[in-house]
CHARMM internal coordinates of N, CA and C (Angstrom, degrees):
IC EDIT
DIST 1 N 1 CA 1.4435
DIST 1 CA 1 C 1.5223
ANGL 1 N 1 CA 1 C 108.82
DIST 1 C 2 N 1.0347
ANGL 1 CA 1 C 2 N 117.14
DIHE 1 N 1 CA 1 C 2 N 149.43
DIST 2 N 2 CA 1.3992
ANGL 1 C 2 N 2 CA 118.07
DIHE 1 CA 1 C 2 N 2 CA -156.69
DIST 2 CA 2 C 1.7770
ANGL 2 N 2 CA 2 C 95.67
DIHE 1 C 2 N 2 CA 2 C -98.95
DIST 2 C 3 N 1.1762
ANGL 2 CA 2 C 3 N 95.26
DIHE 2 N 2 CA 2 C 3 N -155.09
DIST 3 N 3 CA 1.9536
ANGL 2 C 3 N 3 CA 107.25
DIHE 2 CA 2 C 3 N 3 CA -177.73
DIST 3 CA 3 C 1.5622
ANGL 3 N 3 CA 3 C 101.94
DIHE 2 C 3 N 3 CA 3 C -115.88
DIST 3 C 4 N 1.4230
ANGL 3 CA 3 C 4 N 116.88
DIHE 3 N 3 CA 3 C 4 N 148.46
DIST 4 N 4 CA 1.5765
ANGL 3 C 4 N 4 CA 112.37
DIHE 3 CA 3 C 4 N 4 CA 170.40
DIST 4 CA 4 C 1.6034
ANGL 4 N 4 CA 4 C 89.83
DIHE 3 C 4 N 4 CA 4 C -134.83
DIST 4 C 5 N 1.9409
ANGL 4 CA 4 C 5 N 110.38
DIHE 4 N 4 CA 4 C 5 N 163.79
DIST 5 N 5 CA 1.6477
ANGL 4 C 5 N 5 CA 104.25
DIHE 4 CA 4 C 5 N 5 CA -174.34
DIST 5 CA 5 C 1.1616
ANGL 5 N 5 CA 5 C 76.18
DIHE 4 C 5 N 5 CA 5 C -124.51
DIST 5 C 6 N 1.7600
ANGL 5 CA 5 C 6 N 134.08
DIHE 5 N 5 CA 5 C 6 N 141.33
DIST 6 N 6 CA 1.4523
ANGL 5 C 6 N 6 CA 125.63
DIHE 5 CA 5 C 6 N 6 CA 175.96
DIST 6 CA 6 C 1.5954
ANGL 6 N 6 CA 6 C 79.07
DIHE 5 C 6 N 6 CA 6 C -119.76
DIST 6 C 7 N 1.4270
ANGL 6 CA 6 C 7 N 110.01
DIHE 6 N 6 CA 6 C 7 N 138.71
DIST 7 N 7 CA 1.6513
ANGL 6 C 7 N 7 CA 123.19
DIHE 6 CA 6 C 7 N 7 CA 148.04
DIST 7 CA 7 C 1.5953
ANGL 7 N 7 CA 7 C 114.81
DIHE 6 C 7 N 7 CA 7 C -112.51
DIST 7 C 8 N 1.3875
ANGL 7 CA 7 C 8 N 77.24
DIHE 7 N 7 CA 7 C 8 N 150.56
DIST 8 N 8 CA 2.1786
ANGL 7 C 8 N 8 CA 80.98
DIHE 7 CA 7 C 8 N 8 CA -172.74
DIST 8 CA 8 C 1.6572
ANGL 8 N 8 CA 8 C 93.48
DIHE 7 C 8 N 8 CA 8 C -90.03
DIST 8 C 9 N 1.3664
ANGL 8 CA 8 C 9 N 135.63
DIHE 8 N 8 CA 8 C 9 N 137.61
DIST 9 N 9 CA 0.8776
ANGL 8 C 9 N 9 CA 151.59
DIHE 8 CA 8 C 9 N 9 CA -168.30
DIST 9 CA 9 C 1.7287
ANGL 9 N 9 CA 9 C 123.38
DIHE 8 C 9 N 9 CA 9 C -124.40
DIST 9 C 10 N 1.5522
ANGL 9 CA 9 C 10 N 98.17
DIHE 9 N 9 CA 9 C 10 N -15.94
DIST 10 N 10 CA 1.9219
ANGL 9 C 10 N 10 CA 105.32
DIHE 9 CA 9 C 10 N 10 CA -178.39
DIST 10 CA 10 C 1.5889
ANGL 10 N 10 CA 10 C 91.25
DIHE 9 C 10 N 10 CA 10 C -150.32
DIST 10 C 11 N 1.1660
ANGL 10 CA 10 C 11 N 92.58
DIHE 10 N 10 CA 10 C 11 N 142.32
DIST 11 N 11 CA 2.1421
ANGL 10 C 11 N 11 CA 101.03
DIHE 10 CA 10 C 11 N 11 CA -164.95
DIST 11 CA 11 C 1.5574
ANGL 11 N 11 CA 11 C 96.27
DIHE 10 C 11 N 11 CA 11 C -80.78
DIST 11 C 12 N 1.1977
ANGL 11 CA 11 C 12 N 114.30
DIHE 11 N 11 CA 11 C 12 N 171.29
DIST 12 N 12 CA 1.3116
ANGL 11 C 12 N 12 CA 168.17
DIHE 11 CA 11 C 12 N 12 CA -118.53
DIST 12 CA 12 C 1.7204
ANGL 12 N 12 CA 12 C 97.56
DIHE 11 C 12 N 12 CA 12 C -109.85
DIST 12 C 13 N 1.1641
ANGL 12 CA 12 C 13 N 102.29
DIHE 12 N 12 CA 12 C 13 N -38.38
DIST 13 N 13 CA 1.3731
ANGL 12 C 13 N 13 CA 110.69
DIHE 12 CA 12 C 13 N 13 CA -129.88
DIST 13 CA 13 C 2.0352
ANGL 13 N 13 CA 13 C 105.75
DIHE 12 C 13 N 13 CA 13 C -79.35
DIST 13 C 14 N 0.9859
ANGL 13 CA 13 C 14 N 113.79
DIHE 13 N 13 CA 13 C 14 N -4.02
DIST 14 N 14 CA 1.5214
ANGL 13 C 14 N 14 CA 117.57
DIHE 13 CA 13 C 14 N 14 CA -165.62
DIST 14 CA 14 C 1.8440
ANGL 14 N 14 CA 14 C 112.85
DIHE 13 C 14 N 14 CA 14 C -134.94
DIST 14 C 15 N 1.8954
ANGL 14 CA 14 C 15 N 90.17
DIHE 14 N 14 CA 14 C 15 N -8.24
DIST 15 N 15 CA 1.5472
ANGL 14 C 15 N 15 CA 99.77
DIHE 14 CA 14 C 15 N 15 CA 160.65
DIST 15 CA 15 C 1.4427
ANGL 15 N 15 CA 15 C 132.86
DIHE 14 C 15 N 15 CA 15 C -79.40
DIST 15 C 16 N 1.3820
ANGL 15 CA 15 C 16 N 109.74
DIHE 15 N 15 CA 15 C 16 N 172.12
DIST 16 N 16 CA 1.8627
ANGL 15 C 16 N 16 CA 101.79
DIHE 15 CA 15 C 16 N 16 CA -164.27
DIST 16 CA 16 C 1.5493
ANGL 16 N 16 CA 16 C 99.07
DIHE 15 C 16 N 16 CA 16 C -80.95
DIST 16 C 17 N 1.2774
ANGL 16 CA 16 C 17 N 113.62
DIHE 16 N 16 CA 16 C 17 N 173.04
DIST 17 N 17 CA 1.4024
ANGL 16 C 17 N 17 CA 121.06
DIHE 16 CA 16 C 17 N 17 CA 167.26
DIST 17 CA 17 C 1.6368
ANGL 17 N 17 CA 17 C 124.75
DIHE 16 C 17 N 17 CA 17 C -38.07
DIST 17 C 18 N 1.3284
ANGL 17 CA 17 C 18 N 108.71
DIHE 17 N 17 CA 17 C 18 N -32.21
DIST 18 N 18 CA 1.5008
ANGL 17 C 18 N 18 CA 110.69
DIHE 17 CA 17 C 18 N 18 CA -153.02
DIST 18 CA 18 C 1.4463
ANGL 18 N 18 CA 18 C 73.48
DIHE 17 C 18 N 18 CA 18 C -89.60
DIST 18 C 19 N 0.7503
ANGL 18 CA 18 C 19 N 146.88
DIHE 18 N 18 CA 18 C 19 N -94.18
DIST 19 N 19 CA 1.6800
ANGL 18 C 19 N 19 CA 155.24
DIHE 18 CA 18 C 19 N 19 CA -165.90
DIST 19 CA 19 C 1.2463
ANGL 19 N 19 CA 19 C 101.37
DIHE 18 C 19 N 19 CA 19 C -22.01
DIST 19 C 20 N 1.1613
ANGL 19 CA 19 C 20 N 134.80
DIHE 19 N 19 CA 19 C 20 N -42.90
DIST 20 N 20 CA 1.0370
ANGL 19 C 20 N 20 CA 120.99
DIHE 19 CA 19 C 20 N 20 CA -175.25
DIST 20 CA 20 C 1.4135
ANGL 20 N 20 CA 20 C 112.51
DIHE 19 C 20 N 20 CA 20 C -80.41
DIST 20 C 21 N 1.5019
ANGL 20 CA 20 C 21 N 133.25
DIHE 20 N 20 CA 20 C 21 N -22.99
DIST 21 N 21 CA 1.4900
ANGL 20 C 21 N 21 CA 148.74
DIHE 20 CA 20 C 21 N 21 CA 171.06
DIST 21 CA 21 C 1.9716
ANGL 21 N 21 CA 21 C 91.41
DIHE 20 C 21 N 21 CA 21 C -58.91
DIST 21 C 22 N 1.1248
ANGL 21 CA 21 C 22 N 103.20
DIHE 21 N 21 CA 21 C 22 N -59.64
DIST 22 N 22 CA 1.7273
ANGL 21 C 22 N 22 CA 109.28
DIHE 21 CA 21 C 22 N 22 CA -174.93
DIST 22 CA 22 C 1.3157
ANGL 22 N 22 CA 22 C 112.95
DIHE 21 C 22 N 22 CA 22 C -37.26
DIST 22 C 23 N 1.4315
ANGL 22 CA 22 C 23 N 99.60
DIHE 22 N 22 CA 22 C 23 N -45.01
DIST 23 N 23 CA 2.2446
ANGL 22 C 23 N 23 CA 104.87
DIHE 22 CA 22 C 23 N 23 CA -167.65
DIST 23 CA 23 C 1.1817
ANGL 23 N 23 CA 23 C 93.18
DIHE 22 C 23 N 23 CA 23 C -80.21
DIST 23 C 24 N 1.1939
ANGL 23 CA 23 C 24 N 125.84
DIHE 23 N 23 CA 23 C 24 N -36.98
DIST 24 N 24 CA 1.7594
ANGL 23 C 24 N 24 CA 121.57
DIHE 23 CA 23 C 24 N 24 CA 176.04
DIST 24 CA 24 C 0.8911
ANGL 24 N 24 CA 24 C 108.15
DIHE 23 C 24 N 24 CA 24 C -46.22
DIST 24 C 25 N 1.7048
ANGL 24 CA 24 C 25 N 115.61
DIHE 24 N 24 CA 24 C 25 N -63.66
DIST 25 N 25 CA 1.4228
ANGL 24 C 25 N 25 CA 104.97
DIHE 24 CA 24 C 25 N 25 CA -174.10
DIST 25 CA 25 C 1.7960
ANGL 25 N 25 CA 25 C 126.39
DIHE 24 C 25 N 25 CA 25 C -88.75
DIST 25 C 26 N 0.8713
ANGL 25 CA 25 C 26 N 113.48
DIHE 25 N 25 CA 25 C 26 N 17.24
DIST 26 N 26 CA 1.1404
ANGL 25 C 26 N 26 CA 114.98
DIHE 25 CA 25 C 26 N 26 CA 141.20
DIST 26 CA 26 C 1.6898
ANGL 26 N 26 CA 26 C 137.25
DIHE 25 C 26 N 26 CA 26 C -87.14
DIST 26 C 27 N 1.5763
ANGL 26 CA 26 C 27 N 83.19
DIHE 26 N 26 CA 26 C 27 N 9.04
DIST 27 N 27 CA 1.9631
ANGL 26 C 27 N 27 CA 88.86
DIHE 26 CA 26 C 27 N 27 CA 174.29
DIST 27 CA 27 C 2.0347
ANGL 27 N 27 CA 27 C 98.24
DIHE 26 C 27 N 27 CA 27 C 81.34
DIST 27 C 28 N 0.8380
ANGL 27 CA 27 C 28 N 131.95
DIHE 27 N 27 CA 27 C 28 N -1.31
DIST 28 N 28 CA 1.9432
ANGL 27 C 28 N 28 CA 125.28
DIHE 27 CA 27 C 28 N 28 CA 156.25
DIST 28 CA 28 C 1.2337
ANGL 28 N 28 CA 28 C 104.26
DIHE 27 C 28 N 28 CA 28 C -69.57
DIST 28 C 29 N 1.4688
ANGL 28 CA 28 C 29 N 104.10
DIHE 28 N 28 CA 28 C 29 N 138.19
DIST 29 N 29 CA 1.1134
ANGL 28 C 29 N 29 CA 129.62
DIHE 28 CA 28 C 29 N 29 CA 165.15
DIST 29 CA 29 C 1.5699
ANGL 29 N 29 CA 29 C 126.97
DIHE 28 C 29 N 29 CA 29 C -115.95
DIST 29 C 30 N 1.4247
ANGL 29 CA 29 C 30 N 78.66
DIHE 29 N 29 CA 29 C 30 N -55.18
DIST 30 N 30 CA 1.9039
ANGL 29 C 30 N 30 CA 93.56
DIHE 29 CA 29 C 30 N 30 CA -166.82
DIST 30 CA 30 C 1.3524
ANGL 30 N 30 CA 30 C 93.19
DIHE 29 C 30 N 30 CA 30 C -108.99
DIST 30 C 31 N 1.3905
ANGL 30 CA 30 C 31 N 112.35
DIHE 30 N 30 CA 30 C 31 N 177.32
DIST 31 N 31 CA 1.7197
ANGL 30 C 31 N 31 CA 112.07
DIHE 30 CA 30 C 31 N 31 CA 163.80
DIST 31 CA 31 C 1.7453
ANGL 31 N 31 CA 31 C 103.21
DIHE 30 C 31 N 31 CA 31 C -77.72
DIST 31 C 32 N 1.1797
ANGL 31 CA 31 C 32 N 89.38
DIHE 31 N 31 CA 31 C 32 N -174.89
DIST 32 N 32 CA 1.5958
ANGL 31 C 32 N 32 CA 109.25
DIHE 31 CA 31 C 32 N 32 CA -168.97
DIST 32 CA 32 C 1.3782
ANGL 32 N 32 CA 32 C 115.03
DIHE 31 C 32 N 32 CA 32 C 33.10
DIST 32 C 33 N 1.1858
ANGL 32 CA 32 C 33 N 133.95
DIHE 32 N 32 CA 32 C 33 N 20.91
DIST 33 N 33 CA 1.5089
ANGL 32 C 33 N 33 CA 155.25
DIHE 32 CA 32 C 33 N 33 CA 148.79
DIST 33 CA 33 C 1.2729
ANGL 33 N 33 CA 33 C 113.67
DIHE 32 C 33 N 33 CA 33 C -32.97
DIST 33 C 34 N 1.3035
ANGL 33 CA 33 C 34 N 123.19
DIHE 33 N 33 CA 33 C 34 N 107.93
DIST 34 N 34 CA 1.4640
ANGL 33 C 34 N 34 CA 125.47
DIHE 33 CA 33 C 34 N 34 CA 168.35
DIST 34 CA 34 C 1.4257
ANGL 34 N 34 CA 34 C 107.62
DIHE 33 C 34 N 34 CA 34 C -104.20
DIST 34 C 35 N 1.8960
ANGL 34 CA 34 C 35 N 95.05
DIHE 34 N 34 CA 34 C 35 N 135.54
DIST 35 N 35 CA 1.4475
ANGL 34 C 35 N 35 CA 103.84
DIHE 34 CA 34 C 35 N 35 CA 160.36
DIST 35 CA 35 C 1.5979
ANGL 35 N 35 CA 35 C 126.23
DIHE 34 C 35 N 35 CA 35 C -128.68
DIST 35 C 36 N 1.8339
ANGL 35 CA 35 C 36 N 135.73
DIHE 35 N 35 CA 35 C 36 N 170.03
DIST 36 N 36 CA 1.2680
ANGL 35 C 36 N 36 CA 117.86
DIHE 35 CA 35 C 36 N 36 CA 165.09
DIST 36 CA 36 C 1.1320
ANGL 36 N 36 CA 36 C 125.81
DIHE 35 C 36 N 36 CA 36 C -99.74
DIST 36 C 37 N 1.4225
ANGL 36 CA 36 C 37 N 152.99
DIHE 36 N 36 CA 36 C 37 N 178.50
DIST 37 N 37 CA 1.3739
ANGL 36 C 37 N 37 CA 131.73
DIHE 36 CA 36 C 37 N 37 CA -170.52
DIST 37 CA 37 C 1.8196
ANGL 37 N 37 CA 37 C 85.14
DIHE 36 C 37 N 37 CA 37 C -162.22
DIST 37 C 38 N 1.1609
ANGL 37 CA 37 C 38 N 100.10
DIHE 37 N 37 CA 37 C 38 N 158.38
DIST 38 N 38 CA 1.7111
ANGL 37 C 38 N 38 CA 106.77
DIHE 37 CA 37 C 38 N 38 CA 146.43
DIST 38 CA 38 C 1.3914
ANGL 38 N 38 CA 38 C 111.02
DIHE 37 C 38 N 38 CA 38 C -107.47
DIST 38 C 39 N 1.2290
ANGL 38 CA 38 C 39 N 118.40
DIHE 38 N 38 CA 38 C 39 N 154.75
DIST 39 N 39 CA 1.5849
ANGL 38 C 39 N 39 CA 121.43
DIHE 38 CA 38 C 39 N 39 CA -151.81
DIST 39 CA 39 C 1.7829
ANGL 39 N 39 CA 39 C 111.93
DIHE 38 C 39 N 39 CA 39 C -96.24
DIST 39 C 40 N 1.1660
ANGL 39 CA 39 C 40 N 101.33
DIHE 39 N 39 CA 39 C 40 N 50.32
DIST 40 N 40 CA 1.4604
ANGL 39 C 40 N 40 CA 110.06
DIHE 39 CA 39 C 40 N 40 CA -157.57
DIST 40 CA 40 C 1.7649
ANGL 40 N 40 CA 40 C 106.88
DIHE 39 C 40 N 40 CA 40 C -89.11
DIST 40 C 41 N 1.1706
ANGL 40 CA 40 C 41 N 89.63
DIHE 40 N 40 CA 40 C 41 N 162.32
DIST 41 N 41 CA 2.0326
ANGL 40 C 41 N 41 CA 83.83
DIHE 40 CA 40 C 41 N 41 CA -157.90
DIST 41 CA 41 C 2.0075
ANGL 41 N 41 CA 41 C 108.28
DIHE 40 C 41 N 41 CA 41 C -56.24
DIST 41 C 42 N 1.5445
ANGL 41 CA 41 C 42 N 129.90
DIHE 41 N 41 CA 41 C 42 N -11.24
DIST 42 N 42 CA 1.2490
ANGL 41 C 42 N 42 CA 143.89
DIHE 41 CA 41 C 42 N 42 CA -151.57
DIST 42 CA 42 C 1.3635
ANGL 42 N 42 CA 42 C 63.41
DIHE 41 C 42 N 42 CA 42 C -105.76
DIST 42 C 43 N 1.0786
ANGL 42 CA 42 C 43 N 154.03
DIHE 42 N 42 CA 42 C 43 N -101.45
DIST 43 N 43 CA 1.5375
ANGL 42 C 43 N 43 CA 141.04
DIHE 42 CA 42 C 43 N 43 CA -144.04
DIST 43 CA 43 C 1.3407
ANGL 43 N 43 CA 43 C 135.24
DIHE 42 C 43 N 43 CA 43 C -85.57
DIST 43 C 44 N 1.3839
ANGL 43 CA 43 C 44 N 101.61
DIHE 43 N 43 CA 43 C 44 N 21.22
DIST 44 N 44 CA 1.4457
ANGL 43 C 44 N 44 CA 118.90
DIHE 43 CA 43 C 44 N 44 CA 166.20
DIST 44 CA 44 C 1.3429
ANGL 44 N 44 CA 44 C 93.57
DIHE 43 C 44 N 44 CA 44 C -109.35
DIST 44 C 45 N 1.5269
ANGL 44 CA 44 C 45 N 136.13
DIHE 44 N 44 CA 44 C 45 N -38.26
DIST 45 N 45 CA 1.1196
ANGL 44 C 45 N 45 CA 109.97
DIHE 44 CA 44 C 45 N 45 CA -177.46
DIST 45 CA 45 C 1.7689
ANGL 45 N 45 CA 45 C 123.21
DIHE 44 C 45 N 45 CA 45 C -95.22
DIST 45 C 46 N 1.1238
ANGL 45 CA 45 C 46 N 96.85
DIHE 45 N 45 CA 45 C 46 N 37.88
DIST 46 N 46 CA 1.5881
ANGL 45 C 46 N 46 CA 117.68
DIHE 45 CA 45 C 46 N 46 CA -174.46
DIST 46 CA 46 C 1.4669
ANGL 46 N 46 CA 46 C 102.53
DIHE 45 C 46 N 46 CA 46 C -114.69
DIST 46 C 47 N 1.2037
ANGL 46 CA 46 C 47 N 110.32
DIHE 46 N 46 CA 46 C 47 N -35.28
DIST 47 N 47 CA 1.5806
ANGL 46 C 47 N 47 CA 130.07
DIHE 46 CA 46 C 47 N 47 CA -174.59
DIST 47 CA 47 C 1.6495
ANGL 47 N 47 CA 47 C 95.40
DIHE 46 C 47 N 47 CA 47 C -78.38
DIST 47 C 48 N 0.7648
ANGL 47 CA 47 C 48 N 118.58
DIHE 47 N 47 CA 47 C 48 N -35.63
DIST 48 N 48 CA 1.7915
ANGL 47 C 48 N 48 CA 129.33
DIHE 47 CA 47 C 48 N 48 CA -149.38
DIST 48 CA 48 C 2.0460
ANGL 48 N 48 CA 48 C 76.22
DIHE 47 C 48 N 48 CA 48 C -91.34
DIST 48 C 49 N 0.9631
ANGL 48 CA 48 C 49 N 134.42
DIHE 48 N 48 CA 48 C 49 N -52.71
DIST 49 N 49 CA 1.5596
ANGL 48 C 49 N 49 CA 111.25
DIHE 48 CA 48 C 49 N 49 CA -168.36
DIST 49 CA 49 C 1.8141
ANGL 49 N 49 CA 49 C 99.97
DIHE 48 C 49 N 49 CA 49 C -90.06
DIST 49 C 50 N 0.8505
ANGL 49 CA 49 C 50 N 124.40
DIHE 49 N 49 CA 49 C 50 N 24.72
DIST 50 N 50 CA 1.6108
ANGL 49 C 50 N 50 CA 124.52
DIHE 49 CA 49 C 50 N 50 CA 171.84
DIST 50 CA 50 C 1.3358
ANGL 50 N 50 CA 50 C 119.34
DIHE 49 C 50 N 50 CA 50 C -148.21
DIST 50 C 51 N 1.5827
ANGL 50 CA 50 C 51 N 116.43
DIHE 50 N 50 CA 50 C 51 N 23.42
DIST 51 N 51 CA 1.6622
ANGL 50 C 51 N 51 CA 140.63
DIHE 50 CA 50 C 51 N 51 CA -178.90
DIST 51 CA 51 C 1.9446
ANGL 51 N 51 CA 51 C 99.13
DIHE 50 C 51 N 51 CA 51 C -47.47
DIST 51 C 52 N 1.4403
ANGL 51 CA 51 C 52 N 87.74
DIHE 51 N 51 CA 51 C 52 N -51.27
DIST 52 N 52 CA 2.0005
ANGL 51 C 52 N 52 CA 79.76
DIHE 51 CA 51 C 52 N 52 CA -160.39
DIST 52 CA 52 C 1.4355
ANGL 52 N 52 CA 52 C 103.94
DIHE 51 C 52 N 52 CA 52 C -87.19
DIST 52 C 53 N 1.1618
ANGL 52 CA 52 C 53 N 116.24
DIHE 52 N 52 CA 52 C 53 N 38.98
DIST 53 N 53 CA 1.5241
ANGL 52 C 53 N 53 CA 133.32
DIHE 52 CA 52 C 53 N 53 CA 166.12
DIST 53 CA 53 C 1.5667
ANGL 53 N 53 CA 53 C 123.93
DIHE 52 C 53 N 53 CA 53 C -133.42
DIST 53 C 54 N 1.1603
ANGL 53 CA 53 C 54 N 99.69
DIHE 53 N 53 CA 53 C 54 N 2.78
DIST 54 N 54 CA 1.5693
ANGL 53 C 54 N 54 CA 111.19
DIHE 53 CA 53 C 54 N 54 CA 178.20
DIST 54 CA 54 C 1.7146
ANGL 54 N 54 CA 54 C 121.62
DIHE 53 C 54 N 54 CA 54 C -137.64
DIST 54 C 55 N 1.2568
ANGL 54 CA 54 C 55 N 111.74
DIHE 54 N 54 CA 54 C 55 N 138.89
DIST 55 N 55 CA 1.4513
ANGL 54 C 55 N 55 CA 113.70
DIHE 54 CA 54 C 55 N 55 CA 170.59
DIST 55 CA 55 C 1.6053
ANGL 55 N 55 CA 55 C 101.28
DIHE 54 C 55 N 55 CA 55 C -100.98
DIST 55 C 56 N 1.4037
ANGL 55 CA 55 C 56 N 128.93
DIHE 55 N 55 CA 55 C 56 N 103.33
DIST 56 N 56 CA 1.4124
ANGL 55 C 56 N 56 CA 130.79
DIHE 55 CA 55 C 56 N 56 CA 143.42
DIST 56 CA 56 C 1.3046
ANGL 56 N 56 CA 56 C 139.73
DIHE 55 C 56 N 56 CA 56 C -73.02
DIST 56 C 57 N 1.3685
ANGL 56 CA 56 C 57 N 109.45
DIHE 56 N 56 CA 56 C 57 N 123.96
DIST 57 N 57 CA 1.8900
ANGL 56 C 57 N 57 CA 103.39
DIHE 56 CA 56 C 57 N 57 CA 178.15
DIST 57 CA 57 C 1.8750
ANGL 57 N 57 CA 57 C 99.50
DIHE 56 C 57 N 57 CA 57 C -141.01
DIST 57 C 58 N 1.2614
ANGL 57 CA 57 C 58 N 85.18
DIHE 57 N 57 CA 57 C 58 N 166.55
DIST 58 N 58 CA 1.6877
ANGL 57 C 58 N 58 CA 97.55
DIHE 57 CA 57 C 58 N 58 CA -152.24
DIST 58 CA 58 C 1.8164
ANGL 58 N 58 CA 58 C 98.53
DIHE 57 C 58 N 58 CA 58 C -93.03
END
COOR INIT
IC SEED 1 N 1 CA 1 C
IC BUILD
């Protein structure tokens, strides 16, 4: 499985609880926050409910 870098790109601030538990656990904090991941199906589908809050590239 390869590497993905997700940056959070639109804040936090007007999403529901669970979403906001999600960016946590993906290690976001702040905006423009970069993180690394391996692209494993538990963090693609973590990514997949917090898409219009993140810019991903491989």
């Amino acid at each position: 499985m390869g590497k993905i870098r997700i940056t959070q790109i639109r804040s936090k601030i007007h999403c529901t609880r669970r979403q906001k538990l999600t960016l946590q656990a993906l290690g976001l904090r702040k905006l423009n926050a970069t993180v690394e991941h391996e692209a494993t199906p538990q963090i693609m589908g973590m990514i997949e409910k917090v898409r219009h809050l993140l810019k991903i590239s491989e």
